[in-house]
Each structure stands twice: as structure tokens, then as C-alpha cells.
C-alpha positions as MATLAB code, in Angstrom:
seq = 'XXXXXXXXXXXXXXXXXXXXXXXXXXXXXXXXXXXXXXXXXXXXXXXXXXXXXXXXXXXXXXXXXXXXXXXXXXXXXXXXXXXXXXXXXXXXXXXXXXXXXXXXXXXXXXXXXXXXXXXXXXXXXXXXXXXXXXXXXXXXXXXXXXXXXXXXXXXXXXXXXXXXXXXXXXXXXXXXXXXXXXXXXXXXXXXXXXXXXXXXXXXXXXXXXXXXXXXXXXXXXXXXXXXXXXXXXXXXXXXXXXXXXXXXXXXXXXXXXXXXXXXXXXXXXXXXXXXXXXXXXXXXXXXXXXXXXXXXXXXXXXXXX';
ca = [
     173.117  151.497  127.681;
     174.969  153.449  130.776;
     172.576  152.885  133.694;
     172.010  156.500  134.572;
     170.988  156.920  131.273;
     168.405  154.060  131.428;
     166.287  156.057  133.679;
     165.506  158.793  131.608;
     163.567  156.361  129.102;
     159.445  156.223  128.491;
     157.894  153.486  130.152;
     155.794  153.516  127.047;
     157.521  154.528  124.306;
     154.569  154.553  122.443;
     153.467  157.731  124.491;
     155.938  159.939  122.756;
     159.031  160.739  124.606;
     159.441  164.386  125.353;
     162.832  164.640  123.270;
     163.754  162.138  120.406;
     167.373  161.565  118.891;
     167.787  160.399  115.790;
     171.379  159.304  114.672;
     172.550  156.488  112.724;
     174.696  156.025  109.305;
     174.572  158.728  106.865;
     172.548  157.630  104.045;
     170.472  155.387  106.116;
     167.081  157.454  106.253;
     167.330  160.253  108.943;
     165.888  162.800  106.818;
     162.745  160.767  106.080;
     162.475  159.857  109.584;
     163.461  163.238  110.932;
     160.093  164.377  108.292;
     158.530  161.881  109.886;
     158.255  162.887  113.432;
     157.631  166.858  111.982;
     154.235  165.113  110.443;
     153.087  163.507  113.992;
     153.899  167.160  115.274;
     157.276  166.978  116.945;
     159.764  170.307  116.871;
     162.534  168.735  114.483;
     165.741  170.140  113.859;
     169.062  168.608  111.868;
     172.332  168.709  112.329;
     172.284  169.891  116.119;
     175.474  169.343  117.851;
     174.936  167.683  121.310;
     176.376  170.373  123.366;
     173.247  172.619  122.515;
     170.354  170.138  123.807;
     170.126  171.020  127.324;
     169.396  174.736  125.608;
     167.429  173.261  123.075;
     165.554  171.601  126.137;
     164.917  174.991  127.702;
     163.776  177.044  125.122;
     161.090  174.595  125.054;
     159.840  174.628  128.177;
     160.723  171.168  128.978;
     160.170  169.144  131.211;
     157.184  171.559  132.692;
     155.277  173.328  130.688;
     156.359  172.705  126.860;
     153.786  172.456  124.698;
     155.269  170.183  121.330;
     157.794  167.385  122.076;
     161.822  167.734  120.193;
     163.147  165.535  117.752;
     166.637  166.340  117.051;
     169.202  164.735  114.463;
     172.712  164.240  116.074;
     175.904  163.055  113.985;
     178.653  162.991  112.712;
     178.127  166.349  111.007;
     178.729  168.014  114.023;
     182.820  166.503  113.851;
     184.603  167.264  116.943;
     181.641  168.325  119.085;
     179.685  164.541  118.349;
     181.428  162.456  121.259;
     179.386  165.274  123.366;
     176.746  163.472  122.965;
     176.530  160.951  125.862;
     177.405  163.169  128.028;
     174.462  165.608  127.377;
     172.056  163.074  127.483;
     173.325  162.339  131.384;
     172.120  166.041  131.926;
     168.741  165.529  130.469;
     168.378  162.620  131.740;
     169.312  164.552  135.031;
     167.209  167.360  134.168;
     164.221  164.733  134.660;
     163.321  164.787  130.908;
     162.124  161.892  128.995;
     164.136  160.976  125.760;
     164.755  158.049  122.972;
     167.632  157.543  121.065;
     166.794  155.906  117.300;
     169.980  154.119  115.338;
     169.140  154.143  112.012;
     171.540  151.730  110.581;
     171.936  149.935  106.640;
     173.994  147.656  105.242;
     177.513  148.861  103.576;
     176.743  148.117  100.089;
     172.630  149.410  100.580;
     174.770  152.727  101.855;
     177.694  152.662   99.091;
     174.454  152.021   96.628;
     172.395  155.183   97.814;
     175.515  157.575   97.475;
     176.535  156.487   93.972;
     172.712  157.012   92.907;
     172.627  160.622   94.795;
     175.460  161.603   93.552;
     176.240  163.286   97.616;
     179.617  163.312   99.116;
     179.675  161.423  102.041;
     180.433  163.598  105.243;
     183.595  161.894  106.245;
     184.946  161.240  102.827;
     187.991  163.736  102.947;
     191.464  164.007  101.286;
     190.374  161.798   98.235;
     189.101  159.080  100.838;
     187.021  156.578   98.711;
     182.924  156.085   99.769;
     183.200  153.029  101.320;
     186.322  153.929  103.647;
     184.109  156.999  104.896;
     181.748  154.471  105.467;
     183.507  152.077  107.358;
     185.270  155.303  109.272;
     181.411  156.255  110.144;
     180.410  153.010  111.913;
     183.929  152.989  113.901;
     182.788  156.302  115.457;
     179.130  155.745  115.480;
     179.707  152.380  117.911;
     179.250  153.810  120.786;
     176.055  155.506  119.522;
     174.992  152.643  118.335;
     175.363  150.569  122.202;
     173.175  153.586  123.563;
     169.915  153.481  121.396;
     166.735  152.308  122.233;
     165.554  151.227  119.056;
     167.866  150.366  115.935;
     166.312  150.895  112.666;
     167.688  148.390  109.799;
     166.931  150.541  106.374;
     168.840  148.236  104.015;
     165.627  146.523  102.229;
     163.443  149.255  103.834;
     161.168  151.823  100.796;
     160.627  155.382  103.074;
     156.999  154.391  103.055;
     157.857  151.299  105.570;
     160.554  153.425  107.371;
     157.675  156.106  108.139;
     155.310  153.752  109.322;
     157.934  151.662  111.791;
     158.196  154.750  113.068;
     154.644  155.814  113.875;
     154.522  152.368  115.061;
     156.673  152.650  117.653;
     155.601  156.731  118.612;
     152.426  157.349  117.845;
     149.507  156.340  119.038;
     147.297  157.433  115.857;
     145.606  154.506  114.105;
     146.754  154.348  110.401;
     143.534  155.967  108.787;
     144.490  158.885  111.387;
     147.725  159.661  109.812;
     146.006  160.889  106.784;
     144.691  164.332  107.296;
     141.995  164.122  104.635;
     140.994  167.957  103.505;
     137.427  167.901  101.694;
     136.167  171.162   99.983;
     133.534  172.509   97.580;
     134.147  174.953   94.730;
     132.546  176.206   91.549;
     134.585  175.233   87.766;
     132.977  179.031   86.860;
     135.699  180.536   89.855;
     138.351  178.244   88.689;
     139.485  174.720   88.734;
     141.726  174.148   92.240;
     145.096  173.204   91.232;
     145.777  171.777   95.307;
     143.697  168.993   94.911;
     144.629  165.219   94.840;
     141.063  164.338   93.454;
     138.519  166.356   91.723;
     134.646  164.897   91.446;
     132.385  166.878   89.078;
     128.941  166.975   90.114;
     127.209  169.230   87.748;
     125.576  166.406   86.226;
     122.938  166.351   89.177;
     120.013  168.177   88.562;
     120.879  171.915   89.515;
     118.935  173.888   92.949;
     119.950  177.040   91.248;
     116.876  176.594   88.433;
     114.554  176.436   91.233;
     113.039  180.203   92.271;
     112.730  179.239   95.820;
     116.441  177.532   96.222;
     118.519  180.043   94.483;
     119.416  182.435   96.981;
     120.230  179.553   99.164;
     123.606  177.404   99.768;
     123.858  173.923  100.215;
     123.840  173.862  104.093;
     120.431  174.860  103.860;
     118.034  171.912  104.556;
     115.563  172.585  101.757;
     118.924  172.395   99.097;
     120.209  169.933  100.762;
     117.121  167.640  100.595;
     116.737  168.471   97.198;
     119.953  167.527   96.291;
     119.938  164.232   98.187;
     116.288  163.144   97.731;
     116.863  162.195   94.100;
     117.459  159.192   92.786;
     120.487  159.912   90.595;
     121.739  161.288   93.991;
     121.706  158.095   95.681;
     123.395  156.043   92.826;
     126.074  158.550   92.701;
     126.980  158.415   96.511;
     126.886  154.459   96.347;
     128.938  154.195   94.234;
     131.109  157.199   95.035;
     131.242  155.947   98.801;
     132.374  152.640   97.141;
     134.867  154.162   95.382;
     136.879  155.812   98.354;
     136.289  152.540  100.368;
     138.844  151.439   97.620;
     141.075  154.022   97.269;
     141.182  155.515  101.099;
     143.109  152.361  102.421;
     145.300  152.255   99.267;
     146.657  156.277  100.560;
     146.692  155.083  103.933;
     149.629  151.602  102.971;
     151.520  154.282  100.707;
     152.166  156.358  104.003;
     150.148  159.504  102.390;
     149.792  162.072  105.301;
     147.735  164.631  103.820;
     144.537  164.195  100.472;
     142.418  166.975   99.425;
     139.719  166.104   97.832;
     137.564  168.891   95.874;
     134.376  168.320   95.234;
     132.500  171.109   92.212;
     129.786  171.997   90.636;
     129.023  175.119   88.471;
     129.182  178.237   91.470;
     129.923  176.226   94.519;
     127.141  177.192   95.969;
     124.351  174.247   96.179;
     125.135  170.781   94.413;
     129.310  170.422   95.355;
     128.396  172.207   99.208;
     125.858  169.607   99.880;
     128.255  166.230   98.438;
     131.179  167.710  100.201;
     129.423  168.063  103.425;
     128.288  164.298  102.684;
     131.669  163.405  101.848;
     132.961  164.519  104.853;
     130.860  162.762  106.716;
     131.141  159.605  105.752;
     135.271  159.554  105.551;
     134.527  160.719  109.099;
     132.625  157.910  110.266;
     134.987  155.451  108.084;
     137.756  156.735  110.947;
     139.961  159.568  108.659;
     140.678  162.615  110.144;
     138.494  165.115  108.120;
     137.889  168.623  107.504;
     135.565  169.936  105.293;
     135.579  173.697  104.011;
     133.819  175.572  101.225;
     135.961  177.464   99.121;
     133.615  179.531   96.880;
     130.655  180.100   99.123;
     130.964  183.541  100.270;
     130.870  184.127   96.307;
     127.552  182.661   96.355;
     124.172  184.543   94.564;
     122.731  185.051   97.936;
     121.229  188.141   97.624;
];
């Protein structure tokens, strides 16, 4: 890489660099890695020709004062305007604003393979030019791009899964538990069964607060409901093994590169049994490390009165 451009780089690319550009063969997983830096909460926009960064840059406030870092795909879509590219990144770099180039990069038959199975034209293929010429045409004008990057990304034997999580590697700090955003909610089968959830637990088969006089206008984030509901022991044997369960399944979300589970937890009204095992559910994927939120979807139609 040119030396002036050298200094513009992260000492820790780990810690996010302010601006990311991702470039690299067409077919060799930009879009999943341009998705993939819009999940860890990057601005991302395609297809940007070079010569618009530095105003890219500035609408965002950056260096001082922006609030979300840029990643920004730059290629050969952009035609004429793509050997622009360098050049621009000598007046960010000048601009004193951090960036990292990604090469994302695949083998020619891996490429030739993905287009015949998409059934896409390949950008360069023009005037009844055959796949693999626009191919080889690509990497002839991608060369240069390919001396400047930081990191080169080899996608050939690579499933998006692994693709997304080479990335995080490299710029996020999140653990891998924190990548999934894990949504937990209560609601009541009598107001509908949610058709946004990844996994549904029933839990009217636990003995029911509503029966009791004294527990019926309450909700299950009062103590007395709650301590009903938990001080049982068909309670207890239902969170073993339902804590056991997720022990098992969490991880298994977390390898297939998941980002976000909602997991809806319902009794009859959604007002005692489901609030009281979604609060506890919550909890513990909590303490097990996962980003978790926990709502209640059907309280406010609770018999409160």
C-alpha cells in the first residue's frame, strides 16, 4: 500500500475504523458482508463511486463529531469513475479519518459457479463477452485494488455464515453470544398467536394465578404472582429443563451466525403465568452472556381492574 495511505489505518482494527471499503470480485460476497457491517451498526451504502466519499465523509460528521461509522461498497459498477478511488482515499486519509479497505476475492471457477447458479449477468460481461472473460477482465482492473487492502477475504470454500463471522472477527469487538440480539416476550393464545416469533413455549399447563381471588387483578411482575408461579414444584421442573434446553440450542444460533431470536413465551391472557417465565427467561439468557430484552406484549390488556 502507497505510504501516505498507510497512515490513515486503525492501530487496532478491531476498534472499528471510522469508514470501511469493501471491494473485491463481483460474486465474491460483498453484499453479505456489506449486511454484515449494517448488523454491527455501521451506515452502509452500495455501489458508491469513489469521487463521492469525501462528501459521504461530511455528511457524517466525520472525523469530529459523527455518531455511526461508514461502510461503503466501491467497484467496478461505478465504470469510468472506479480508478478514483485511490486517489480519494489520499484525501481522507488527509482529512485525518480512519479507514480499511476489505478485498473480497474467490477463485475463477467458485465465481463462474455462483453466476451460472444466479442466473446474474456479470457487470463487465458486454457485447456477448462470455462469464469467465468478464471475470478475468475484473481482476485485471481490480489489481491495483487488490495491492491497497488491508485485509483480503478468500470466499471460494467460504458458506456466508463463516464470511459474517471473519468479519466480526476482525471489527467487532462483541463476543459471539453478543451478536445475537435475543428478543423475549409474553403474550396470551386468547389475543392471538405471534406470527414474529422464532420459538413459542406454552405455559398454560402451570397451575393458573388467575383462579385465585386475591391474584387476579394482578400481573406477573407482582411478587405475590410471581412467587406463586415459581414456588411450585411443576415450576421448577419446567425451568430445569427449559433452561437446559436453550443451553442447547442458544450456542447452536450463535455458530449459524443468527443475529436476531424472539422467543415468545404464552399462557392464556398474558397476564400472570407467560409474564412471570418470560421475565425468568430473560434473566437467565442474560446472565448466560446474550444480549436480551424482554417485553410484554399483552399486558396492558390485562383484567386489572
Amino acid at each position: 500500500m502507497d505510504a501516505q495511505l498507510e497512515t490513515a489505518l486503525p492501530e487496532d482494527a478491531a476498534a472499528g475504523p471510522d469508514l470501511v471499503i469493501i471491494t473485491g470480485m463481483s460474486g465474491a460476497g460483498r453484499t453479505e458482508a456489506m449486511h454484515t457491517f449494517e448488523d454491527m451498526g455501521y451506515f452502509c451504502i452500495d455501489n458508491l463511486p469513489p469521487k463521492l466519499l469525501i462528501n459521504l465523509v461530511s455528511l457524517a460528521g466525520l472525523p469530529a463529531g459523527g455518531s455511526r461509522k461508514l461502510a461503503v461498497v466501491c467497484d467496478l459498477r461505478a465504470k469510468e469513475f472506479f480508478p478514483e478511488l485511490k486517489v480519494e482515499l489520499t484525501h481522507i486519509a488527509e482529512a485525518g479519518l480512519s479507514f480499511t479497505v476489505i478485498f473480497l476475492d474467490s477463485r475463477d471457477d467458485a465465481l463462474l459457479a455462483r453466476f451460472k447458479a444466479n442466473r446474474r449477468r456479470h457487470p463487465l460481461c458486454e457485447g456477448g463477452m462470455t462469464i469467465t472473460a468478464g471475470i478475468q477482465r475484473e481482476r485485471e482492473l481490480l489489481s491495483e485494488a487488490h495491492e491497497m487492502a488491508n485485509f483480503v477475504i478468500e470466499t471460494s470454500e467460504l458458506e456466508p455464515r463463516e464470511l459474517r463471522k471473519q468479519i466480526r472477527a476482525i471489527f467487532s469487538q462483541q463476543t459471539d453470544q453478543e451478536s445475537l440480539r435475543v428478543s423475549v416476550f409474553s403474550f396470551g393464545f386468547k389475543h392471538g398467536t405471534p406470527f414474529d416469533a422464532d420459538i413459542v413455549i406454552d405455559v398454560r399447563f402451570l397451575p393458573n394465578p388467575y383462579y385465585e381471588a386475591d391474584l387476579r387483578a394482578l400481573t406477573g411482575l407482582d411478587q405475590t404472582v410471581c412467587d406463586f408461579v415459581l414456588n411450585r414444584d411443576e415450576t421448577q421442573r419446567f425451568i430445569t429443563s427449559w433452561h437446559a434446553l436453550l443451553d442447547v440450542i442458544m450456542p447452536g444460533y450463535v455458530a449459524e451466525g443468527k443475529q436476531n431470536l424472539s422467543i415468545g413465551v404464552g399462557c392464556t391472557g398474558g397476564q400472570h403465568r407467560s409474564v412471570v417465565l418470560a421475565e425468568d427467561t430473560g434473566s437467565y439468557l442474560r446472565q448466560s452472556g446474550y444480549l436480551t430484552t424482554t417485553t410484554h406484549r399483552d399486558l396492558a390488556l390485562a383484567e386489572v381492574s
